[in-house]
C-alpha positions in Angstrom: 0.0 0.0 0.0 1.2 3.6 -0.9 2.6 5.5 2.5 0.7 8.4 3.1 1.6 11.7 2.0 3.2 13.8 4.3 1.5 17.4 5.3 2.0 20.4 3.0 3.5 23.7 4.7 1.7 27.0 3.5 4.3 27.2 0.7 3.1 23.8 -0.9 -0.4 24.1 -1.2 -2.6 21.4 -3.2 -2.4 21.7 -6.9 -6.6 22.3 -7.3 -6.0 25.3 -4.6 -3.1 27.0 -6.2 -3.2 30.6 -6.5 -2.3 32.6 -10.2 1.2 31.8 -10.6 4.0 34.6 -10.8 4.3 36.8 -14.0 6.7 36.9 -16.8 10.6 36.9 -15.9 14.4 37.7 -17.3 16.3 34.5 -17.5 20.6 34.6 -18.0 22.4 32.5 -20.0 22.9 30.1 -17.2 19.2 29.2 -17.0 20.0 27.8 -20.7 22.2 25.3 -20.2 23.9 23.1 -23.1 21.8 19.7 -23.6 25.7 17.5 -24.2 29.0 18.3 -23.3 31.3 18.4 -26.6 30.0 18.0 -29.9 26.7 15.5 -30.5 26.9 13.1 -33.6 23.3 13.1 -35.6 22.9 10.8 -38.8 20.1 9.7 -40.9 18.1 11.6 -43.2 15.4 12.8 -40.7 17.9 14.0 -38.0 20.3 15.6 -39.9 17.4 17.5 -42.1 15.9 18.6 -39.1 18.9 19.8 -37.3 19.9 21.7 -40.5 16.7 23.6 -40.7 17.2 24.1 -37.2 18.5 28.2 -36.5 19.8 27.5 -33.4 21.8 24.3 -34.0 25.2 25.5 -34.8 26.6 23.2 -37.5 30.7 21.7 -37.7 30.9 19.4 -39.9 28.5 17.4 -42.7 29.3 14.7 -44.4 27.0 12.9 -46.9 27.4 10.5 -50.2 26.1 11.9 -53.5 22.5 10.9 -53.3 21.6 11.9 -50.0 23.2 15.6 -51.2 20.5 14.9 -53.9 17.6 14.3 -51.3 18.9 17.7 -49.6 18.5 19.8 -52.4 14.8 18.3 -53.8 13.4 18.7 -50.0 15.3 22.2 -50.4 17.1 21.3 -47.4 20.5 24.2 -47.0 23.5 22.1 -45.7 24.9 25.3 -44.3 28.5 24.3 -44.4 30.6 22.9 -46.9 29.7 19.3 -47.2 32.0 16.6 -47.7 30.9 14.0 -50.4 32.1 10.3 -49.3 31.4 7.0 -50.0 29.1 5.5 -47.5 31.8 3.1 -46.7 33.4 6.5 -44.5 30.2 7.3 -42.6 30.0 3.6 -41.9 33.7 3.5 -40.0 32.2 6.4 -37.7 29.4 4.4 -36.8 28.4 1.0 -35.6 27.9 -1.6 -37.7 23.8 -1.6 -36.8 23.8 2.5 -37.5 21.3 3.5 -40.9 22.8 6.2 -41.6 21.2 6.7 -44.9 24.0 8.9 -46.4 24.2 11.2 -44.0 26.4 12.4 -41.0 26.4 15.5 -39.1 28.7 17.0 -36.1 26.6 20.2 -34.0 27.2 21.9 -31.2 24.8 20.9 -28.3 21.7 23.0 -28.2 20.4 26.0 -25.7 17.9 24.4 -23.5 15.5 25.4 -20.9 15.9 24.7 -17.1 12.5 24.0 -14.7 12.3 27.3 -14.3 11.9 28.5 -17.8 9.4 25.8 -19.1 6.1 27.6 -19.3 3.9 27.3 -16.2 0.8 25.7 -17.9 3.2 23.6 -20.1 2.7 19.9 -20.7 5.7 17.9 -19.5 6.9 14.6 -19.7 9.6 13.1 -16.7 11.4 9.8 -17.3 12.4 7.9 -14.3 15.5 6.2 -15.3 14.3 5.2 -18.7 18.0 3.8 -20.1 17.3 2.7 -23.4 18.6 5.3 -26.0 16.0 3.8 -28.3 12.9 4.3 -26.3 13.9 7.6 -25.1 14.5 8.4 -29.1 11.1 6.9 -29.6 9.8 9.0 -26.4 10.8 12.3 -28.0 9.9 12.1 -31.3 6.2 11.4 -29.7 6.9 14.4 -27.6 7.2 16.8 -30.5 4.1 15.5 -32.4 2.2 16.0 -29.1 3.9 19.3 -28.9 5.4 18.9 -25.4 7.5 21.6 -24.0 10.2 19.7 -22.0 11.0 16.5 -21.0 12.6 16.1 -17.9 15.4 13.2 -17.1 18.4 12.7 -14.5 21.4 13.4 -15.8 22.9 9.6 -15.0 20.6 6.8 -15.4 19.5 8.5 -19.5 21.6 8.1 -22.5 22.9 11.4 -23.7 21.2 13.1 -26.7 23.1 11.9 -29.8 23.8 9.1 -32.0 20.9 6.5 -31.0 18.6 8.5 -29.3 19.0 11.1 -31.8 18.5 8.7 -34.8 15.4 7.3 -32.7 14.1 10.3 -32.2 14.0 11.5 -36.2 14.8 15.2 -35.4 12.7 15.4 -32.4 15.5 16.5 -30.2 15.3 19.8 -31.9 12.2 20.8 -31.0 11.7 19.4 -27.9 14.1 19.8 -25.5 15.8 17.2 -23.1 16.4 18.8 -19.1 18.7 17.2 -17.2 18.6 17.4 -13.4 20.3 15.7 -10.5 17.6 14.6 -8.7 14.1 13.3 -9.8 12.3 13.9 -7.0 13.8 17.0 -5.9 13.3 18.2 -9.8 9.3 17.2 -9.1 8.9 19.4 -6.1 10.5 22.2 -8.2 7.6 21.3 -10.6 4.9 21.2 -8.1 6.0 24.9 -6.7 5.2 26.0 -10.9 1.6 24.8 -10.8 2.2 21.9 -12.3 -0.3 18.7 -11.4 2.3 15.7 -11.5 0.7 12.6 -12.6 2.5 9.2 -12.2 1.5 6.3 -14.6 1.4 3.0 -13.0 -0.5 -0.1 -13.6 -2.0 0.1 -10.4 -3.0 3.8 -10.6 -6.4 4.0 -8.8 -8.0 5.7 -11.7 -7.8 5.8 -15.5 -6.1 8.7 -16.9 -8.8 9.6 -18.8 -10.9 10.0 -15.5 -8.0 12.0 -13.7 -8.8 15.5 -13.5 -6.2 17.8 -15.2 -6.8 21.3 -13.5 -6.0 24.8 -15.5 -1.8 24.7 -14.8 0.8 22.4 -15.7 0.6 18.8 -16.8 3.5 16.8 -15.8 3.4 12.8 -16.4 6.2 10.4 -15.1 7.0 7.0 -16.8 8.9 4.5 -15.0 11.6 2.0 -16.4 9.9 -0.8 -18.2 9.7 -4.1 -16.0 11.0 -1.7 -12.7 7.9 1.2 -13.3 8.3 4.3 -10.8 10.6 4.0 -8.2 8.9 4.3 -4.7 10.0 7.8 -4.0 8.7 8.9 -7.9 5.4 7.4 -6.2 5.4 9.3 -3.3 6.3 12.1 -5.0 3.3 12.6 -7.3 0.2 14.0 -6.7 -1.8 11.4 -8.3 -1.3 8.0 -10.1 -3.3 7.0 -12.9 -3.5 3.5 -15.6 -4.0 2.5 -18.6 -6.6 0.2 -19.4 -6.0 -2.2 -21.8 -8.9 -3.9 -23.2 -6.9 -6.9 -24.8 -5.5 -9.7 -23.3 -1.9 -8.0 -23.2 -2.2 -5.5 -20.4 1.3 -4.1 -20.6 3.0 -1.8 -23.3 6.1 -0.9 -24.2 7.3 2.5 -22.2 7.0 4.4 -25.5 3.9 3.8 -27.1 2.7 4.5 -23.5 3.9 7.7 -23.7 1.9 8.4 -27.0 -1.4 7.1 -25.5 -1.0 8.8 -22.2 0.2 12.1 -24.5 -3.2 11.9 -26.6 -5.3 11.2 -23.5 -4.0 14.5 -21.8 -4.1 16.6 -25.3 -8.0 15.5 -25.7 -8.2 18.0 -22.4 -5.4 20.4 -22.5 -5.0 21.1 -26.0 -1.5 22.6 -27.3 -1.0 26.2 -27.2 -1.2 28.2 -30.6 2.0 29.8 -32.0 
């Protein structure tokens, strides 16, 4: 049985009682932190195409074979930087051997990103409690940026760093959505909880459906546990609510990915995305 929450102080108030949260405010460059130490390493056609077309993605190097230069100039895609044309053979021996690279091979400086603080107060929010797998956290964010979420929120150990994998999972996801790295989960929750935001766990055993879990007018943040582990026992104590999803088939599990996208379209079906 879930241990009982312990009670709020005056500065902690329930999320259904909260007050209008604090106006607009001047951020430094140190509430924008880099998203990778050193250089990240994106290849395939989606990634690099999308980090090209990204502004704020400063490029180094581009590497690419003949036709994939093709494929960037019919999707009028600028490569920005002097490409170098190769054989895929030389992309290959950058790579591992399982890598579909697809022509294409791009060095970028690590993106600007937002802290807790600078997410926007009624935001929608996803936090990954030590989700390892560079693959479903690739899978994860390219969800996240065709639900149109505006952070997602992971330790800085426990997660695979935002390049190669992930980034190829995540098919250019990672540069519009970005990926906040914090020390501590359930410290980084509490900072969430002082924004307004209602955090919801998901868990098998959630006494309610999501779809019946009331989303208020602030902040949405949802927290997926490990596959096979789920939410640690603090994450669970931590959140305001836990919620399921009911599976009407005879598997009742899913993989921590496409849970993400139904619990993402569940929460969008209430709290649509903000315009512009």
């Amino acid at each position: 049985m879930r241990p009982p929450r312990p009670p709020r102080d005056a500065a902690s108030t329930p999320w259904e009682k909260r007050g209008p949260r604090p106006g607009p405010q001047k951020y430094g460059p140190r509430d924008f932190p880099r998203d990778h130490d050193g250089p990240v390493t994106l290849y395939g056609f989606h990634s690099v195409v999308e980090a090209l077309s990204n502004p704020k993605r400063k490029i180094i190097r581009l590497m690419a074979t003949e036709n994939a230069l093709a494929r960037l100039a019919e999707a009028n895609v600028p490569t920005r930087v002097e490409p170098e044309i190769v054989r895929p053979g030389a992309i290959d021996r950058l790579l591992t051997p399982d890598s579909v690279h697809q022509g294409l091979y791009l060095e970028a400086e690590a993106l600007r990103i937002p802290t807790l603080k600078t997410i926007p107060a009624d935001g929608l929010v996803l936090v990954l409690d030590q989700i390892t797998d560079p693959h479903n956290v690739g899978a994860i964010v390219r969800t996240a940026a065709a639900f149109a979420v505006d952070a997602i929120v992971t330790t800085a150990r426990h997660s695979p760093e935002a390049t190669g994998v992930l980034a190829k999972s995540a098919s250019g996801g990672l540069e519009h959505v970005p990926l906040i790295l914090i020390q501590n989960l359930a410290r980084g929750l509490e900072d969430l909880e002082a924004r307004g935001y209602l955090r919801i766990g998901l868990d098998s055993e959630g006494p309610a459906t999501l779809d019946d879990t009331p989303l208020g007018s602030g902040g949405v943040a949802l927290v997926l546990g490990a596959e096979g582990k789920g939410l640690r026992q603090l994450t669970r104590q931590t959140c305001d609510v836990l919620a399921r999803l009911d599976m009407p088939g005879a598997i009742k599990s899913l993989n921590v990915s496409n849970a993400a996208a139904i619990s993402l379209h569940c929460v969008r079906r209430s709290k649509p995305a903000r315009s512009g």
